[in-house]
Every structure is written in structure tokens, then in C-alpha cells.
C-alpha positions as a Markdown table, in Angstrom:
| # | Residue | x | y | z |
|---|---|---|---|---|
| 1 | Unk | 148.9 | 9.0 | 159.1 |
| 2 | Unk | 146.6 | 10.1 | 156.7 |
| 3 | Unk | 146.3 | 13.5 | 154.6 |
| 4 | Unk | 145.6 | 16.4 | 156.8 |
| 5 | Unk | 145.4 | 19.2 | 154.9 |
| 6 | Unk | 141.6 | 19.7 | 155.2 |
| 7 | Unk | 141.5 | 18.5 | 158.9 |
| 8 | Unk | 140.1 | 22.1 | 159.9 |
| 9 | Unk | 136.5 | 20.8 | 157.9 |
| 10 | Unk | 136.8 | 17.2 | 158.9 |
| 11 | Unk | 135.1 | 15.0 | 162.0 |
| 12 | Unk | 138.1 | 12.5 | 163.0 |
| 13 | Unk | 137.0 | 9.1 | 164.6 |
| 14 | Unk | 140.6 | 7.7 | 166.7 |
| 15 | Unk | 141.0 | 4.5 | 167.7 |
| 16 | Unk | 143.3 | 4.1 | 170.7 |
| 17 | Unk | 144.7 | 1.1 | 171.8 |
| 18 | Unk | 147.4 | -1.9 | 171.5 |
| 19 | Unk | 145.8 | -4.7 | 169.6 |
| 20 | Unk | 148.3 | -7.3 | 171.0 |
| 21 | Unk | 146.6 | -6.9 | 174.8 |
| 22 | Unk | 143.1 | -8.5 | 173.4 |
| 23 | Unk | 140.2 | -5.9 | 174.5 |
| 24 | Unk | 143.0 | -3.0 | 175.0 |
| 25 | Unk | 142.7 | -3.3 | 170.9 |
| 26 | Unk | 138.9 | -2.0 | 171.3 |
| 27 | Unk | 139.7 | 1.6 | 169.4 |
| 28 | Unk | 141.9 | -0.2 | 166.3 |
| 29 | Unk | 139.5 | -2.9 | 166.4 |
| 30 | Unk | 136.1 | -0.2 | 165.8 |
| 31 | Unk | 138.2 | 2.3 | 163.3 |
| 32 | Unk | 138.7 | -1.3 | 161.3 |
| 33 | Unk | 135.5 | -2.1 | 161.4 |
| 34 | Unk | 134.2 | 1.7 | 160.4 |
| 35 | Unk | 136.4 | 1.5 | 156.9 |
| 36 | Unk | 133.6 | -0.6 | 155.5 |
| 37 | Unk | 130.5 | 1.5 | 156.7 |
| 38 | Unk | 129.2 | 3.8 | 154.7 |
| 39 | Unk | 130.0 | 7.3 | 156.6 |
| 40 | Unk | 129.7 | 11.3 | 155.8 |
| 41 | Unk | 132.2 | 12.5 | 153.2 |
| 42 | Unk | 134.7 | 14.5 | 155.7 |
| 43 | Unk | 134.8 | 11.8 | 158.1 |
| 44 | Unk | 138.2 | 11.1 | 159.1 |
| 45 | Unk | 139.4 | 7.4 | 160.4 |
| 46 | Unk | 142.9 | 6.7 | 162.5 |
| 47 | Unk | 144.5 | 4.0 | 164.1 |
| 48 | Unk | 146.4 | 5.5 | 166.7 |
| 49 | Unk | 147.7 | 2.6 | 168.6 |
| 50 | Unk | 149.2 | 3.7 | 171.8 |
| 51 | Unk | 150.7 | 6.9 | 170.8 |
| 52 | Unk | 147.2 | 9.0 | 171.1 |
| 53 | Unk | 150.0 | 11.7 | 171.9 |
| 54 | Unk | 151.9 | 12.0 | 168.3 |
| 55 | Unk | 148.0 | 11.1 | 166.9 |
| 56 | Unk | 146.8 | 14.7 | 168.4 |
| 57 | Unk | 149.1 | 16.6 | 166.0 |
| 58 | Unk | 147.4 | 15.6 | 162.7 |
| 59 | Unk | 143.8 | 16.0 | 164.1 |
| 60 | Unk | 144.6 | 19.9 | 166.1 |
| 61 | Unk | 141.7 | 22.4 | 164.2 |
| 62 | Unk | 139.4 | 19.3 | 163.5 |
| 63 | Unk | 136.2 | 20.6 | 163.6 |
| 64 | Unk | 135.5 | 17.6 | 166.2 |
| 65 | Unk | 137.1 | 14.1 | 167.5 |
| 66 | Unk | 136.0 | 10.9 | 168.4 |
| 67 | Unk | 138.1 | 8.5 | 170.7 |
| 68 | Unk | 137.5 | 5.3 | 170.9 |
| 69 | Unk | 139.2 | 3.7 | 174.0 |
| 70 | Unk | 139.0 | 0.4 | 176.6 |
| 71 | Unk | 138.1 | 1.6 | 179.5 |
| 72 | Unk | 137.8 | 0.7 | 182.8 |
| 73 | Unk | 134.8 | 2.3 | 184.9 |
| 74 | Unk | 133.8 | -0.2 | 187.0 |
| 75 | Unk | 130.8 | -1.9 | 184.5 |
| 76 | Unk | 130.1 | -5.3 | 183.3 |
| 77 | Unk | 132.8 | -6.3 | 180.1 |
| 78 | Unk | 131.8 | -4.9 | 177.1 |
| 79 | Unk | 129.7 | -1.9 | 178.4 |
| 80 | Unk | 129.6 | 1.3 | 176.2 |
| 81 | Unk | 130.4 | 4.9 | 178.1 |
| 82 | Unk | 130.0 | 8.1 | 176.4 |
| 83 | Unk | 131.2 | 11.4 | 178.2 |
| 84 | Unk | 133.1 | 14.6 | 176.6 |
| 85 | Unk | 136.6 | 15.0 | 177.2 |
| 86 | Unk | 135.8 | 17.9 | 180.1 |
| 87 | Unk | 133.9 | 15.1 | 182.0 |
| 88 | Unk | 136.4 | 12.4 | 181.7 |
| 89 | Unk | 139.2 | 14.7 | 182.9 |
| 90 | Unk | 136.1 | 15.5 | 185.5 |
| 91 | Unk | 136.4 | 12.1 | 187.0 |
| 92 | Unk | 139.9 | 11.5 | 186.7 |
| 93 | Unk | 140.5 | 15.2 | 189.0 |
| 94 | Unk | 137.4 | 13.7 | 191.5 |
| 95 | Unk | 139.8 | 10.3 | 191.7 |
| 96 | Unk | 138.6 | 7.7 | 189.4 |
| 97 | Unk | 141.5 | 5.5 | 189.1 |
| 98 | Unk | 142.5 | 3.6 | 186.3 |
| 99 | Unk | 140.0 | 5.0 | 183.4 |
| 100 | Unk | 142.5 | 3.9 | 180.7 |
| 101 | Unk | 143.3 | -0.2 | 180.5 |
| 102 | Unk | 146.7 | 1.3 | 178.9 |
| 103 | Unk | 150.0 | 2.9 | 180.2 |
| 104 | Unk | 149.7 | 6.5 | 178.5 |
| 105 | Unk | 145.8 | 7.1 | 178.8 |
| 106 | Unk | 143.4 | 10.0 | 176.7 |
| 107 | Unk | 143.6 | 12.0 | 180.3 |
| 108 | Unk | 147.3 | 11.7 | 180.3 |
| 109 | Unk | 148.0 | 12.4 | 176.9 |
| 110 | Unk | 145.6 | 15.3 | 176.8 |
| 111 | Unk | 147.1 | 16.9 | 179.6 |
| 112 | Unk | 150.5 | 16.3 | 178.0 |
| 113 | Unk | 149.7 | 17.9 | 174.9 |
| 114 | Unk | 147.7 | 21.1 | 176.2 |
| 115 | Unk | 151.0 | 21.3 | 177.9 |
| 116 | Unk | 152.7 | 21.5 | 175.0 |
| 117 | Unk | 150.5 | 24.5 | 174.0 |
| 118 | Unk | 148.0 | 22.4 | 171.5 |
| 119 | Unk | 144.4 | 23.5 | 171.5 |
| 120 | Unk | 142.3 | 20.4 | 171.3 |
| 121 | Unk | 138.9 | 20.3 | 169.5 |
| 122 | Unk | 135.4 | 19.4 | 170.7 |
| 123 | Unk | 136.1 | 15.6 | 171.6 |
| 124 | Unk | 133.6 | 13.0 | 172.7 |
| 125 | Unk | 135.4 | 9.9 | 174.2 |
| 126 | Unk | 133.6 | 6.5 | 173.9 |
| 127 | Unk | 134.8 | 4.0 | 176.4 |
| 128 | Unk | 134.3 | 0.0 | 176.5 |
| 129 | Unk | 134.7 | -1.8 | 179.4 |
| 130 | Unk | 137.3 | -4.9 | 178.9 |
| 131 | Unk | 136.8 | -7.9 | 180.0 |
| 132 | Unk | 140.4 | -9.1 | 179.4 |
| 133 | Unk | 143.8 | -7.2 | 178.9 |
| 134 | Unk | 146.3 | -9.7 | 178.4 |
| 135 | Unk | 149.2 | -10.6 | 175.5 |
| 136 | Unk | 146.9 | -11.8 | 172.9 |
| 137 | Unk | 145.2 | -10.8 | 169.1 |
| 138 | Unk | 141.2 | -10.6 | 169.3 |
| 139 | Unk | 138.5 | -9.1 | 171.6 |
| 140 | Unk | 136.9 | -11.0 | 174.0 |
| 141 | Unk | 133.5 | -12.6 | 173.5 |
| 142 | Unk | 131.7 | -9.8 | 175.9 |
| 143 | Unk | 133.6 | -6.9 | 173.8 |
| 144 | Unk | 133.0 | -8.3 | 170.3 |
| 145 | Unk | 129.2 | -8.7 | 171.2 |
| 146 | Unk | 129.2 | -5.3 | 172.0 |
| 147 | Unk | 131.0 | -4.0 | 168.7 |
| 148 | Unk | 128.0 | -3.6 | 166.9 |
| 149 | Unk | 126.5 | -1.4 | 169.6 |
| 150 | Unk | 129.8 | 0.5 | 169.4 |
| 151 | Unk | 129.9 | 1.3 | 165.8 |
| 152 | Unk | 126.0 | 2.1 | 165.6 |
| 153 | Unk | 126.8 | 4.6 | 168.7 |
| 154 | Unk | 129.7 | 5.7 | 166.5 |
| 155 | Unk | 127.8 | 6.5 | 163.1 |
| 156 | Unk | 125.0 | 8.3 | 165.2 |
| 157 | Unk | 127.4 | 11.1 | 166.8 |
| 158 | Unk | 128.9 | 11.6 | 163.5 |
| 159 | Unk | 125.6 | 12.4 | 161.6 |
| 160 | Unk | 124.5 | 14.3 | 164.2 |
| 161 | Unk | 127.3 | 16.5 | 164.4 |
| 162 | Unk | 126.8 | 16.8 | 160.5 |
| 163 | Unk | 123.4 | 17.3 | 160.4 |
| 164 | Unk | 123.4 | 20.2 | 163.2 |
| 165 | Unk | 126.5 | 21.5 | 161.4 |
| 166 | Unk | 125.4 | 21.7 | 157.7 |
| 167 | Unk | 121.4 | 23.0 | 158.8 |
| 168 | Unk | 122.8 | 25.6 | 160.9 |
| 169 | Unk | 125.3 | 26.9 | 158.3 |
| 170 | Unk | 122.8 | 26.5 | 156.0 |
| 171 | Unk | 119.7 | 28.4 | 157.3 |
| 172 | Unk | 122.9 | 31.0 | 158.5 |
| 173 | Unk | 123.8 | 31.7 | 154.9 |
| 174 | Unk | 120.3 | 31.7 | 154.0 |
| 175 | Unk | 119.6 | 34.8 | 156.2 |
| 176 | Unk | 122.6 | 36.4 | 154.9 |
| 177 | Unk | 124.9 | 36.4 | 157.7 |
| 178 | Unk | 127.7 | 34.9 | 156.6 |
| 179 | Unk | 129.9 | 32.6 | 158.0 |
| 180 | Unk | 129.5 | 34.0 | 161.4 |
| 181 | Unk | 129.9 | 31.7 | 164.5 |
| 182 | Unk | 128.8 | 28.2 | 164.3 |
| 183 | Unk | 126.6 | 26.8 | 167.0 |
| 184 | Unk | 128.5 | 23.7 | 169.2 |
| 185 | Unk | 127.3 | 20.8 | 167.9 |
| 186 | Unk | 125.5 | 18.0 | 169.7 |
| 187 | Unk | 127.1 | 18.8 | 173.0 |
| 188 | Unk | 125.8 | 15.7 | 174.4 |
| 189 | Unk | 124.3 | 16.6 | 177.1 |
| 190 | Unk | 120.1 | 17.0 | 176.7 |
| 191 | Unk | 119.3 | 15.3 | 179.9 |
| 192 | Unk | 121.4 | 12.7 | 179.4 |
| 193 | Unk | 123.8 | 10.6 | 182.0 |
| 194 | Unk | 127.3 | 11.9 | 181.2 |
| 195 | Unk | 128.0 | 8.7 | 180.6 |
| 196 | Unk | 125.8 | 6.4 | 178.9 |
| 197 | Unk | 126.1 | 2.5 | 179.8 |
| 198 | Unk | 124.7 | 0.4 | 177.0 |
| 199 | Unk | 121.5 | 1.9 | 176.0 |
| 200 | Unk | 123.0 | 4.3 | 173.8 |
């Protein structure tokens, strides 16, 4: 697990997922494929396999999280979904069964840990559907083509949340307020479907 000791002033991007099950490796597979883009300095990258769970405890006080999961919403393979955590545990309370294409899904693990008495950032959950979970190394060909999508969506939240971030602070200091409260950054919301298929 890497370094946390800044983790309070950092944007964590998690990749969830077992990377033996083909398109169950979607998170692993876009954290991989993020180490060689150019991203804001800050910008936290973690594999956290299967164990989102144990993952949670390096990222608590982030200023925000990522999660990149398969998921299974009822699309056509290799379609991108987009919803905060609040509106994914939304549709898991209203009955949507079987979001996660893995045993111990973000819902589960989330509720698990605010058990546990952790206080969980602002997280935005990016969900690909699979097209095939079975033993086996390497997306399919529907989830590969969709990568690039994936990753684009991917950079995009991050350097809005910076840019909103560092402005506001900025034009805060400028009017000699201090560090007073920081506005929530790009809630995600603006008219938008809470979760976006695709045309992200």
C-alpha cells in the first residue's frame, strides 16, 4: 500500500477487482493503465484487489476517492456508469441486485466499514458493465474497447475536482479569509443522470 501520510491533501483513484475473473479485473486493469498518464501531483493510485475493505484504511481523510469497479447494471458489456457513493447505496436500499460482479462488493464493504466507525470521504464510483466473469487473465474485447473511455472519464473528475479545489482556495485566501470551509467539489450532479452510460 503506498505512503499515506499526506492522504488528508490527496485525490485517491481505487481499482477494485480480481484480475484472474477476466472483466472482474476492470478497476486493477484502469489504475494500471493510469500509472502512465500524466495526472495532478496529489493524485493517489491503488490496486485494491478484492479487499476494498483493508483498502479503506489507507485512503480515510482523503480529500476524495475514486472507485473503479465491474459492475453489473443491466447495460450492454463494456458500458461506463458514474454515480456517487450515496446513489449507489440508493439503488442497492431500492433492490438493485447484484451491482458488484464480485463477492464482497463497494456497498458491502462500505457498510462494513462505517460500521466499524470509519468516516468515508467524498467518493464517486465508476462502474463498467462485464461482459464476461470467468477464471481467466484479460478483459474482454467489449471492456478493453471501452478502456479508453474509462480512463478519459477518469482524468476528467480528477482535474475537475482540482481545478474547483485550488480556484476556490485560491480566490478564499485572496479575500483574506483563511482557510475557512471548502466548497464540495464537482458533486456530480448539474443536471446530469446519476448515472451516466457511455457518453461521459
Amino acid at each position: 500500500m503506498p505512503d499515506t501520510g499526506n492522504a488528508r491533501e490527496a485525490v485517491w483513484v481505487v481499482g477494485v477487482g480480481n484480475t484472474l475473473a477476466r472483466d472482474e479485473g476492470i478497476g486493477p486493469a484502469a489504475v494500471e493503465r493510469l500509472e502512465s498518464e500524466s495526472l495532478p501531483a496529489g493524485t493517489r493510485l491503488l490496486d485494491a484487489g478484492t479487499d476494498l475493505l483493508t483498502a479503506m484504511m489507507g485512503f480515510v481523510g482523503a480529500a476524495r476517492v475514486i472507485l473503479i469497479d465491474a459492475m453489473r447494471a443491466g447495460g450492454a458489456p463494456g458500458t461506463i456508469y458514474r454515480l456517487t457513493l450515496e446513489e449507489l447505496e440508493g439503488r442497492a436500499k431500492a433492490g438493485a441486485s447484484d451491482l458488484s460482479a464480485h463477492g464482497l462488493g463497494v456497498v458491502e464493504a462500505v457498510g462494513l466499514a462505517r460500521a466499524a466507525g470509519m468516516r468515508l470521504p467524498p467518493t464517486v464510483v465508476f462502474g463498467v458493465e462485464p461482459g464476461e466473469v470467468a477464471f481467466g487473465e484479460g478483459l474482454s474485447p467489449a471492456v478493453e474497447a471501452a478502456m479508453q473511455k474509462l480512463v478519459a472519464a477518469v482524468r476528467e473528475e480528477i482535474a475537475h475536482y482540482y481545478g474547483v479545489f485550488f480556484n476556490a482556495e485560491s480566490a478564499e485566501n485572496a479575500a483574506g479569509h483563511g482557510s475557512g470551509p471548502r466548497p464540495e467539489p464537482h458533486p456530480g450532479q448539474g443536471g446530469r443522470s446519476p448515472a451516466r452510460e457511455n457518453g461521459l
